[in-house]
C-alpha positions as CSV (number, residue, x, y, z in Angstrom):
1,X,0.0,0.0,0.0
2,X,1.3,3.6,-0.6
3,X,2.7,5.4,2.0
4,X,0.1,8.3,0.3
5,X,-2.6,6.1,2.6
6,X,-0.7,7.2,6.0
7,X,0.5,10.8,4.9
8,X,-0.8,12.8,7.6
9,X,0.3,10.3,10.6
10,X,4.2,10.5,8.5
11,X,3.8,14.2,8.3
12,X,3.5,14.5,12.0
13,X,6.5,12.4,12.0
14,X,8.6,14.5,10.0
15,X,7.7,17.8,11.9
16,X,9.1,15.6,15.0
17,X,12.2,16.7,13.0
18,X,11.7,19.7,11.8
19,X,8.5,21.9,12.2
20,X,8.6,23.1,8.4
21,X,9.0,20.1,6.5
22,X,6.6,19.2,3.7
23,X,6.0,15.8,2.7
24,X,5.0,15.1,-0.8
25,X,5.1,12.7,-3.7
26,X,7.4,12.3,-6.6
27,X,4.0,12.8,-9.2
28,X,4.0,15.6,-11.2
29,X,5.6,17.7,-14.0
30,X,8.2,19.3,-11.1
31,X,9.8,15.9,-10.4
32,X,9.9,14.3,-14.2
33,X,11.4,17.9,-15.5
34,X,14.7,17.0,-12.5
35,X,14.5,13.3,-13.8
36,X,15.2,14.8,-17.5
37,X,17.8,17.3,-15.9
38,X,19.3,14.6,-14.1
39,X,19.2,12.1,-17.3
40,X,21.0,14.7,-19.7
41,X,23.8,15.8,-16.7
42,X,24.5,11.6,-16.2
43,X,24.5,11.4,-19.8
44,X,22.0,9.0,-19.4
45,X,23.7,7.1,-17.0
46,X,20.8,7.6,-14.5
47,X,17.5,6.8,-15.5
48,X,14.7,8.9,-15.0
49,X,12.4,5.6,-13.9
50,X,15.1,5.3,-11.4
51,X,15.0,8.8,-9.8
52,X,11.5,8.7,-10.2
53,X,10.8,5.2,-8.3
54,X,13.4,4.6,-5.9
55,X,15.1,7.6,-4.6
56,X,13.8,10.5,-2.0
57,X,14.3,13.7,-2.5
58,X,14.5,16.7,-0.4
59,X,14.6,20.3,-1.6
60,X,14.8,22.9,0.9
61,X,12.0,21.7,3.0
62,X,9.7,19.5,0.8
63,X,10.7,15.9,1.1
64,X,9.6,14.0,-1.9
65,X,8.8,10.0,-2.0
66,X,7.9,7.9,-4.6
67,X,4.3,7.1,-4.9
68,X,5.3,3.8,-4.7
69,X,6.8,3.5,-1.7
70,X,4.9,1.7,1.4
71,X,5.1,3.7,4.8
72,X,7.6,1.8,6.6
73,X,10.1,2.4,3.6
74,X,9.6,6.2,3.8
75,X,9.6,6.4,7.9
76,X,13.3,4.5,7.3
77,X,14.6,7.0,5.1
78,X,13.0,9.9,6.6
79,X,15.7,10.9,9.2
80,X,18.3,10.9,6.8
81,X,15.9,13.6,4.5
82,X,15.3,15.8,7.3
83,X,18.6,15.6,8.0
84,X,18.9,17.7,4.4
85,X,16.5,19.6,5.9
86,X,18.3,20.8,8.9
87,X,21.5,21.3,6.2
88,X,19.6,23.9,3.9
89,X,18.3,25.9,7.3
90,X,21.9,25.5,8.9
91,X,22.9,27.5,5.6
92,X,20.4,29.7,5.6
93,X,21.9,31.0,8.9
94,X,19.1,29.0,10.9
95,X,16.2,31.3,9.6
96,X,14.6,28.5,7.3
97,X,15.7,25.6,4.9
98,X,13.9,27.5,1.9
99,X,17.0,30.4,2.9
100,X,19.6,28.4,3.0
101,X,18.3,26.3,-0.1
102,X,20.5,28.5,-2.5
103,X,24.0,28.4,-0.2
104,X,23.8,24.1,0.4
105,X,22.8,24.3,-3.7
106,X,26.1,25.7,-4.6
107,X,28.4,23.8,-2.2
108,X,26.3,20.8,-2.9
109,X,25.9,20.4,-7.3
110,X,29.2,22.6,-7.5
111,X,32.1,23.0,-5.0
112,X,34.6,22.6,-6.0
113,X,33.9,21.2,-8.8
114,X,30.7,19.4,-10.2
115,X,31.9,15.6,-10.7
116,X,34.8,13.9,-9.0
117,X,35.6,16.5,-6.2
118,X,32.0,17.6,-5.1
119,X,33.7,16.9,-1.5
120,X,30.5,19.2,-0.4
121,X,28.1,16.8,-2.0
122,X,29.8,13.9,-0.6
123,X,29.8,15.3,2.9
124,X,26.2,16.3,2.8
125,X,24.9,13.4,2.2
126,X,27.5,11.1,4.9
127,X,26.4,13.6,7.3
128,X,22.4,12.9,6.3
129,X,23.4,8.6,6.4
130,X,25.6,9.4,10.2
131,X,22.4,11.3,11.6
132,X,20.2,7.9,10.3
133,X,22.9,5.3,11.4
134,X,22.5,7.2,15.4
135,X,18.5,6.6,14.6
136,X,18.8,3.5,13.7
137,X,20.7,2.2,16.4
138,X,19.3,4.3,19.3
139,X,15.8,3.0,18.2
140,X,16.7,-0.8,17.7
141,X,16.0,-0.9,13.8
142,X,19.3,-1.4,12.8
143,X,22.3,-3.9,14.1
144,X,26.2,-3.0,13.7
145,X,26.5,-5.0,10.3
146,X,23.3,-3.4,8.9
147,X,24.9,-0.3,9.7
148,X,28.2,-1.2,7.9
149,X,26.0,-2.5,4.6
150,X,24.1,0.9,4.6
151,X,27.5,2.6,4.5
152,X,29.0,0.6,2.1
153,X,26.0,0.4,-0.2
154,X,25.4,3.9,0.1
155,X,29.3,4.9,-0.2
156,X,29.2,3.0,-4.1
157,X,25.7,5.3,-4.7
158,X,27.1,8.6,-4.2
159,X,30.3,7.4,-6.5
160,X,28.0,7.3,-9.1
161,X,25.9,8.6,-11.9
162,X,22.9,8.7,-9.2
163,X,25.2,11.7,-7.8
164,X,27.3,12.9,-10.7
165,X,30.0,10.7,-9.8
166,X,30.6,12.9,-6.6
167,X,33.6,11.9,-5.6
168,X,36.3,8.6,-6.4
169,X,34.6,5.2,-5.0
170,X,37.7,4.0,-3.1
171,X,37.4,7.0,-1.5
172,X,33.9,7.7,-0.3
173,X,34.0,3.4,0.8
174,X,36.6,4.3,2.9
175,X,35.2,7.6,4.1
176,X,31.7,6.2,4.8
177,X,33.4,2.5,6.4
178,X,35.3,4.8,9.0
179,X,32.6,6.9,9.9
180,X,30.2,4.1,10.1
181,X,32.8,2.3,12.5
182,X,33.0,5.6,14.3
183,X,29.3,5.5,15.0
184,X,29.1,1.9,16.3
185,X,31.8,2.4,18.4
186,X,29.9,5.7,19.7
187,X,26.2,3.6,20.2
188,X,28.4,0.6,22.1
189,X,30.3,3.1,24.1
190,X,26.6,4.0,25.4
């Protein structure tokens, strides 16, 4: 069933995060015009079906989910979304994420440069996977070795045309292995 069925009770949710965010669904004109964008950029690497079917995507404050998707798969993901959230409103000097949207924009498709060395992009988005790895184990829905396949998994996504090849693979495995490790460590030091 589509998580469409529970929005309101998974809105609530996310405002447990942050009081602004906006939950909606990847349907619409909006969401198929950054598939194409994304499509032509990749040079057609990444497929608009995928974009479109299975990955989130938060701008600002709206968090976007494929239609798709059942409610447990978007409650999983959602902490590391809002996580994006708090991001944009960190850069927009903690006045709102819609504020900041332009600052994390730059640093995030562009600095320092677009492919390869998007360090920014890179960070962004191991910060958004730490903040769900705490989550995850604080809140029993995620063991050590899940944890280390998330980061590992994730680490080859970001090296890739999903992300504009932000920076090398060897690197972001080893960047997202050690902070994963860094985390487990943290949650059995508790």
């Amino acid at each position: 069933m589509s998580w469409l069925a529970e929005r309101e009770q998974l809105q609530e949710e996310a405002q447990g995060f942050n009081k602004t965010i906006r939950l909606t669904s990847k349907n619409g004109w909006f969401w198929k015009a950054i598939a194409w964008i994304l499509f032509v950029v990749s040079f057609g690497r990444f497929k608009r079906e995928d974009f479109l079917v299975h990955f989130a995507t938060t701008i600002g404050h709206v968090q976007a989910y494929p239609e798709e998707w059942d409610a447990a798969t978007v409650r999983r993901v959602m902490v590391h979304e809002s996580r994006h959230c708090f991001q944009a409103r960190v850069c927009g000097f903690g006045i709102h994420p819609m504020v900041g949207l332009p600052i994390m924009t730059l640093f995030y498709a562009f600095l320092p440069l677009p492919m390869l060395l998007a360090f920014f992009r890179a960070w962004f988005e191991l910060d958004a996977d730490r903040t769900s790895w705490r989550y995850q184990l604080a809140h029993g829905t995620a063991d050590a070795d899940t944890i280390r396949w998330r980061a590992q998994n994730f680490a080859e996504t970001i090296s890739g045309p999903a992300y504009m090849w932000s920076v090398w693979r060897s690197l972001a495995v080893r960047w997202f292995l050690r902070e994963a490790e860094k985390v487990i460590a943290e949650h059995q030091a508790q």
